[in-house]
Backbone as ProteinMPNN parsed JSONL, in Angstrom:
{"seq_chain_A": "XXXXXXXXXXXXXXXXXXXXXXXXXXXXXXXXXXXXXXXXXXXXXXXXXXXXXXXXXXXXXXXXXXXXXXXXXXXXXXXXXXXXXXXXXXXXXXXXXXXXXXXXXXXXXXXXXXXX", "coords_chain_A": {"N_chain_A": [[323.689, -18.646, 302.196], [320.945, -16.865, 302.546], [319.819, -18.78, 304.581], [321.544, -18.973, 306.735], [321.819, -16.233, 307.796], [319.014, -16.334, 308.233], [318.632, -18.042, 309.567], [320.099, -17.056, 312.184], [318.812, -14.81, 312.635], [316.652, -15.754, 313.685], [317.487, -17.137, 315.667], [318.751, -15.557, 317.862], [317.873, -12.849, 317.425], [315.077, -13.535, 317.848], [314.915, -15.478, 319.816], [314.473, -18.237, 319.708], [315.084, -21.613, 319.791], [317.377, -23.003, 317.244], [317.197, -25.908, 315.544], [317.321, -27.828, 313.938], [318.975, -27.675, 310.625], [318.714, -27.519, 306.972], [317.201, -29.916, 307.015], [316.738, -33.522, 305.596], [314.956, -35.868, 303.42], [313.984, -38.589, 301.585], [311.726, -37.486, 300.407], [312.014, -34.75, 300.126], [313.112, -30.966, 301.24], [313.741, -29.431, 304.146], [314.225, -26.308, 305.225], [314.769, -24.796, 307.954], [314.04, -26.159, 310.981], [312.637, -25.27, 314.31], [312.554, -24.322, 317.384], [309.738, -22.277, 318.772], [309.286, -21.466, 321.772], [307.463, -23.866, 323.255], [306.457, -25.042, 320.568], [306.845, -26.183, 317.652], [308.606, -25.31, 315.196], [308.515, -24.961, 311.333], [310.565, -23.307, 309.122], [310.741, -22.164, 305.881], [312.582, -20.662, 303.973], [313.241, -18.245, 301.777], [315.259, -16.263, 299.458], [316.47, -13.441, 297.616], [318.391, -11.975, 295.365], [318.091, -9.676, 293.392], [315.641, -8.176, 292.031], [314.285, -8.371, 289.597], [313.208, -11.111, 288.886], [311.164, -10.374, 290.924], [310.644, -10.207, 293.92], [311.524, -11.417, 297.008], [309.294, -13.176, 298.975], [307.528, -12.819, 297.062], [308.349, -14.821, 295.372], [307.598, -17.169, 297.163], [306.216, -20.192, 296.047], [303.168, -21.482, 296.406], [303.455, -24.338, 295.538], [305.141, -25.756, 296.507], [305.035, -24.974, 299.077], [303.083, -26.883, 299.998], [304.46, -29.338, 299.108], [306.06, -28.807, 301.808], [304.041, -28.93, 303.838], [303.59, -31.911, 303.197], [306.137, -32.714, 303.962], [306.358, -32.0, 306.857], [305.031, -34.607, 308.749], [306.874, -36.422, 308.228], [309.294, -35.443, 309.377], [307.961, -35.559, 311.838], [307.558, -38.086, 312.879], [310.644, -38.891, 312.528], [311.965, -37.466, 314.348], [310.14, -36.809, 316.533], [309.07, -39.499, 317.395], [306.934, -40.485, 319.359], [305.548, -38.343, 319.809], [303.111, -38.088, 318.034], [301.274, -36.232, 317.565], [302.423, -33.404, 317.665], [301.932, -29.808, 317.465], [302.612, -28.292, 314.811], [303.774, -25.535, 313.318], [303.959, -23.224, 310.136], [306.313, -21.709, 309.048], [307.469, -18.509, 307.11], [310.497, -17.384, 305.823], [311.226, -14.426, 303.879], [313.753, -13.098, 302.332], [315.406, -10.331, 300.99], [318.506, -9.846, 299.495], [321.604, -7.77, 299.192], [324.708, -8.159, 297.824], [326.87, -9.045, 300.324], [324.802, -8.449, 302.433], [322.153, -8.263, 304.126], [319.022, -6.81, 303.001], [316.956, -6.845, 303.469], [314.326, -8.291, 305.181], [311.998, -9.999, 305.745], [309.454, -11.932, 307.724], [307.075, -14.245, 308.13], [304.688, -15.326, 309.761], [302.642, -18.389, 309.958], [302.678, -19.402, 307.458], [301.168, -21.255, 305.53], [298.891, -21.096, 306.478], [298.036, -18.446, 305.33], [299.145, -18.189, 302.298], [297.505, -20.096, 301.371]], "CA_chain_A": [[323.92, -17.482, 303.011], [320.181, -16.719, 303.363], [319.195, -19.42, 305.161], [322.474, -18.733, 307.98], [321.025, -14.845, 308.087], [317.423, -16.441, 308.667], [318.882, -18.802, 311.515], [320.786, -16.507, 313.348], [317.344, -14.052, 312.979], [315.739, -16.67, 314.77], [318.38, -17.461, 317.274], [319.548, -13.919, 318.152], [316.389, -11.982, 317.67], [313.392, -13.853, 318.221], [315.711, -15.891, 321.072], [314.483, -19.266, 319.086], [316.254, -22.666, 319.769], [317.029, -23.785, 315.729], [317.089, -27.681, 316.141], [318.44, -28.201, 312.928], [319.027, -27.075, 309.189], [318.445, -28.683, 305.54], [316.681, -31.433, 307.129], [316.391, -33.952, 304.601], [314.797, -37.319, 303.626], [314.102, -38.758, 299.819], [310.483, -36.678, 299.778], [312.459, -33.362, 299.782], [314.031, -30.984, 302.263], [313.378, -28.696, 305.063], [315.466, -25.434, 305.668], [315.153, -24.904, 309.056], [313.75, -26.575, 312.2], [313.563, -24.698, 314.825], [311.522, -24.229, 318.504], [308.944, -21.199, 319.19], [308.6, -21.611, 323.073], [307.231, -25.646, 323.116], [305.982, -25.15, 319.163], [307.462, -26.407, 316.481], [307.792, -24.382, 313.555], [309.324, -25.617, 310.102], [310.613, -22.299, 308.166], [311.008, -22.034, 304.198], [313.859, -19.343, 303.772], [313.462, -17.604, 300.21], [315.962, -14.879, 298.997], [316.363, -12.711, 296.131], [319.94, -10.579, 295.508], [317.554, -8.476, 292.926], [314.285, -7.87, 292.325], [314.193, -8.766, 288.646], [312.109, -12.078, 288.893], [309.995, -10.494, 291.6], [310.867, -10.087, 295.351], [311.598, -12.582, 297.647], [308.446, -12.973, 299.317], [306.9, -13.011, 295.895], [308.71, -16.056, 295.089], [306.949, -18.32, 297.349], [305.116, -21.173, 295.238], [301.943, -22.854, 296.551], [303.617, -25.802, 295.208], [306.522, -25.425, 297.835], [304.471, -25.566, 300.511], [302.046, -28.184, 299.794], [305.568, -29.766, 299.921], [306.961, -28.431, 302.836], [302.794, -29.414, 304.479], [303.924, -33.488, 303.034], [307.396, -33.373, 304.841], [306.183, -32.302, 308.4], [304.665, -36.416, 309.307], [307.759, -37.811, 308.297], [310.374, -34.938, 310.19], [307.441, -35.927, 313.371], [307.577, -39.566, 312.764], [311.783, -39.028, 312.818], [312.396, -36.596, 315.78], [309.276, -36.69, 317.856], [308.047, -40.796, 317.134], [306.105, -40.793, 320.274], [304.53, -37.247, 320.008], [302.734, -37.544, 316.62], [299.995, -34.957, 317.284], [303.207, -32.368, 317.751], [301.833, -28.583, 317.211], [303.675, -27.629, 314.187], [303.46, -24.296, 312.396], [304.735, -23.279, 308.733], [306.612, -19.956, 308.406], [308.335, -18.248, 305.701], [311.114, -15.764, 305.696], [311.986, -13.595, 303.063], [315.372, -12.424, 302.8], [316.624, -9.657, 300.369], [319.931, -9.519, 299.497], [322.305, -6.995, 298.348], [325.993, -8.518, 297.999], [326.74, -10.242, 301.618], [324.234, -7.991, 303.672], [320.708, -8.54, 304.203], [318.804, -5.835, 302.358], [315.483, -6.907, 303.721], [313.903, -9.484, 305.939], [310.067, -10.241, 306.322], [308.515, -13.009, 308.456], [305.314, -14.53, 307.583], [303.855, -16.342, 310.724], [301.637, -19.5, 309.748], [302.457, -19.512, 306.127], [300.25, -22.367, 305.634], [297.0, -20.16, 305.834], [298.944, -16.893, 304.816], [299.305, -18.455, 300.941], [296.13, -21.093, 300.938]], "C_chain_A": [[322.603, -16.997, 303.634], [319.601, -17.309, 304.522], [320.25, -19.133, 306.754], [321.94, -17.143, 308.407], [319.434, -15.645, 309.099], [317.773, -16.999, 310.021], [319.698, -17.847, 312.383], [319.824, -14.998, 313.546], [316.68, -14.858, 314.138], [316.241, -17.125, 316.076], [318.402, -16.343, 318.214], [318.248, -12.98, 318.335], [315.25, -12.017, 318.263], [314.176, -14.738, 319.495], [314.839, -17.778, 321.072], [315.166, -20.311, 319.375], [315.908, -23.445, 318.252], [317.791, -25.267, 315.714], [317.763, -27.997, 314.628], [317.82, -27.455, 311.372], [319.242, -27.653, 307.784], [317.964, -30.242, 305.971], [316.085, -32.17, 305.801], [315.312, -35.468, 304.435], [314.267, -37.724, 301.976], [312.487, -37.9, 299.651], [311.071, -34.881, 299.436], [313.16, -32.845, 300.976], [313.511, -30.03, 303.007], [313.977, -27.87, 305.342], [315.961, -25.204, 306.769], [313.509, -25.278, 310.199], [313.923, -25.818, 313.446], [311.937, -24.58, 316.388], [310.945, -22.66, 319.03], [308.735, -21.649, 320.774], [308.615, -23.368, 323.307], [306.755, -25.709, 321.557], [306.98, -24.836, 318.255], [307.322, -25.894, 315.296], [309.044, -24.707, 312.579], [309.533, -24.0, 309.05], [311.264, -22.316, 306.96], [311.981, -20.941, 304.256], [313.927, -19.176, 302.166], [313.853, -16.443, 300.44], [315.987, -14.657, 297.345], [317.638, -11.834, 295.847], [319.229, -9.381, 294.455], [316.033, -8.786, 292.38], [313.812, -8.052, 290.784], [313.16, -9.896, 287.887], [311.728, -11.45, 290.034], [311.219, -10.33, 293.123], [310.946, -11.82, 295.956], [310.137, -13.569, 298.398], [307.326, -13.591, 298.434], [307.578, -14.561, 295.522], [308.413, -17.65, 295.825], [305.914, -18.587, 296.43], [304.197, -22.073, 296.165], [302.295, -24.297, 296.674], [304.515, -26.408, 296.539], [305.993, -25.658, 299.239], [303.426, -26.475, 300.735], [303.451, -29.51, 299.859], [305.898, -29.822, 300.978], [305.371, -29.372, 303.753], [303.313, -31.564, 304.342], [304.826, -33.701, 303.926], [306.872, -33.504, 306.492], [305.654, -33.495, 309.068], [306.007, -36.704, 309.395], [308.849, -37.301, 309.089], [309.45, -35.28, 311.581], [307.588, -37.197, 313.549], [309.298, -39.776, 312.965], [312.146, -38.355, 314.34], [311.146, -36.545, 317.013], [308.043, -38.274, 317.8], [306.776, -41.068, 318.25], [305.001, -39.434, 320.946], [303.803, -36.864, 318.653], [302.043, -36.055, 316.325], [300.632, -33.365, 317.629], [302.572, -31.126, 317.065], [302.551, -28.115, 315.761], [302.995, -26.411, 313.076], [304.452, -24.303, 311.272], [305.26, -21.654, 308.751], [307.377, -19.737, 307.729], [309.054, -17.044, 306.18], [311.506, -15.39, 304.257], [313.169, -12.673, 302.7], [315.858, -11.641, 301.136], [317.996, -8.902, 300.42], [320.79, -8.644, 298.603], [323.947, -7.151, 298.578], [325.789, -9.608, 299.174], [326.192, -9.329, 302.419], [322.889, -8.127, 303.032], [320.201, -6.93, 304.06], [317.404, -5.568, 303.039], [315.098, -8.038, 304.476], [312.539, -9.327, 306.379], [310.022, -11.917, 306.789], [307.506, -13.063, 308.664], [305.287, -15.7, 308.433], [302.944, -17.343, 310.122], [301.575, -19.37, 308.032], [301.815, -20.241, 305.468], [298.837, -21.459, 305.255], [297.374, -18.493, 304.863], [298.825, -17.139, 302.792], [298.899, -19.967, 300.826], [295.71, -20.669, 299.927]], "O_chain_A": [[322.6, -16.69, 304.826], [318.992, -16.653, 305.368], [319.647, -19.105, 307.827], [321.654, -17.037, 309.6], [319.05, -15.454, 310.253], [317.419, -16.651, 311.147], [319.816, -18.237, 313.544], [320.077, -14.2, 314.448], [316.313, -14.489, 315.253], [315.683, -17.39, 317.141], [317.989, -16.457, 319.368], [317.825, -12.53, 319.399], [314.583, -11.194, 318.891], [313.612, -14.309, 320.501], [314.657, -18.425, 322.103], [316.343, -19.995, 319.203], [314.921, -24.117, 317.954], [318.996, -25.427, 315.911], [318.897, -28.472, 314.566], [316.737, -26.937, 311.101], [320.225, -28.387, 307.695], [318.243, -31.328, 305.463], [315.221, -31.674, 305.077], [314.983, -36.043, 305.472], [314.258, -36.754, 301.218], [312.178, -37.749, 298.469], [310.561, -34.07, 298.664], [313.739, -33.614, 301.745], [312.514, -29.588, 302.436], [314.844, -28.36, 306.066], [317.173, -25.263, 306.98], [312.375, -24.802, 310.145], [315.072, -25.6, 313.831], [310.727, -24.743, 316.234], [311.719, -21.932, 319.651], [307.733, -22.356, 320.884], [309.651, -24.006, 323.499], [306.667, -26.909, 321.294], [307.678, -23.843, 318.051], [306.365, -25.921, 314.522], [310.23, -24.72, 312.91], [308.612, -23.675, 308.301], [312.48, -22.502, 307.007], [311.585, -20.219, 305.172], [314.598, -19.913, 301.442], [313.335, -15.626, 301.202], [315.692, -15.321, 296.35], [317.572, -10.739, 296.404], [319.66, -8.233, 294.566], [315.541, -9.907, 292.511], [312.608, -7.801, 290.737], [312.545, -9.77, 286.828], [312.07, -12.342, 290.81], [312.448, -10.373, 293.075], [310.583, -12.908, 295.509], [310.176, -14.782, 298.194], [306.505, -14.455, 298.742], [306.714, -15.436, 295.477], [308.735, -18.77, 295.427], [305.033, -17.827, 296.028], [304.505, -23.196, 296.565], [301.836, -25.168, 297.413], [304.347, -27.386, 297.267], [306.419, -26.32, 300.185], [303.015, -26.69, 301.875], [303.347, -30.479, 300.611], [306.131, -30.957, 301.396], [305.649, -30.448, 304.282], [303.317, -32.309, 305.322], [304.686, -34.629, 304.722], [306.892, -34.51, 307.201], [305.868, -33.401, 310.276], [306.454, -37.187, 310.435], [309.552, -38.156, 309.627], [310.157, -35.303, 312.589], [307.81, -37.455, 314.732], [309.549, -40.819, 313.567], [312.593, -39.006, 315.284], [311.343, -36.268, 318.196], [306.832, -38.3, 318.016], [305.806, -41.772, 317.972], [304.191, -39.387, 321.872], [303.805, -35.728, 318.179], [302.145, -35.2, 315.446], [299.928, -32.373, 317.817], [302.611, -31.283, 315.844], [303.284, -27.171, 316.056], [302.031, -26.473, 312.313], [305.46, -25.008, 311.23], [304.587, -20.659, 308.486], [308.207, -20.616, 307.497], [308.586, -16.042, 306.723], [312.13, -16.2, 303.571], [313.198, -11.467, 302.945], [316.508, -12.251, 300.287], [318.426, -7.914, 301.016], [320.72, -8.757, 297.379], [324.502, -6.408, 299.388], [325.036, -10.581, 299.197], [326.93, -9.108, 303.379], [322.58, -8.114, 301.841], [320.693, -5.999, 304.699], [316.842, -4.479, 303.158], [315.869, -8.969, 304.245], [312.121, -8.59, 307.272], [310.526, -12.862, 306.183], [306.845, -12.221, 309.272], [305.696, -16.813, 308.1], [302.145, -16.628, 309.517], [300.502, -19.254, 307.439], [301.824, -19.79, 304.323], [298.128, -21.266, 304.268], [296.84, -17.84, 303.967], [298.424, -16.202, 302.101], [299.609, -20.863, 300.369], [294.731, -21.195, 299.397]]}, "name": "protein", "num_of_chains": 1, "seq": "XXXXXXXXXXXXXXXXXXXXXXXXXXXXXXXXXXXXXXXXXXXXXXXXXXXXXXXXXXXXXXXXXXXXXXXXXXXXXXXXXXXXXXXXXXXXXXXXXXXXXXXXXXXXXXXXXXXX"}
């Protein structure tokens, strides 16, 4: 559910074209794909329905995106084989949830240097 909130943030709001969603491949997976203008940006979507372990936000791991940093070659090497040196940025949303409505929503531009 967060990740359909986050894409239709990005569609609807920011006026985003999201290229695709749970991109996968056997190194792990990608939530959403999606186009800033001509820049490619790969966004992590973490939610929380309570605040118990920590906020949403709070729940990005280091580890997660040292992941998410491995996948982007091989989603450029699948969808853009002849533009390796493709632009791509890392951002994170945070989505708290209370039942089926979005309680909260933060977006963290260049998550990459944001939680180095």
């Amino acid at each position: 559910m967060a990740e359909t909130f986050a894409a239709q943030y990005l569609s609807r709001t920011l006026g985003w074209s999201v290229t695709c969603r749970n991109w996968r491949c056997r190194a792990g997976e990608l939530d959403i794909v999606a186009l800033d203008g001509a820049q490619l940006v790969v966004v992590e979507v973490r939610s929380r329905s309570s605040q118990t372990h920590g906020t949403a936000a709070e729940s990005v791991a280091t580890g997660k995106l040292r992941q998410v940093r491995r996948l982007v070659p091989l989603l450029l090497a699948q969808i853009r084989p002849q533009q390796p040196d493709t632009s791509v940025r890392v951002d994170v949303i945070a989505i708290e949830l209370r039942g089926d409505q979005v309680a909260g929503l933060e977006h963290f531009r260049n998550a990459l240097d944001a939680w180095a």
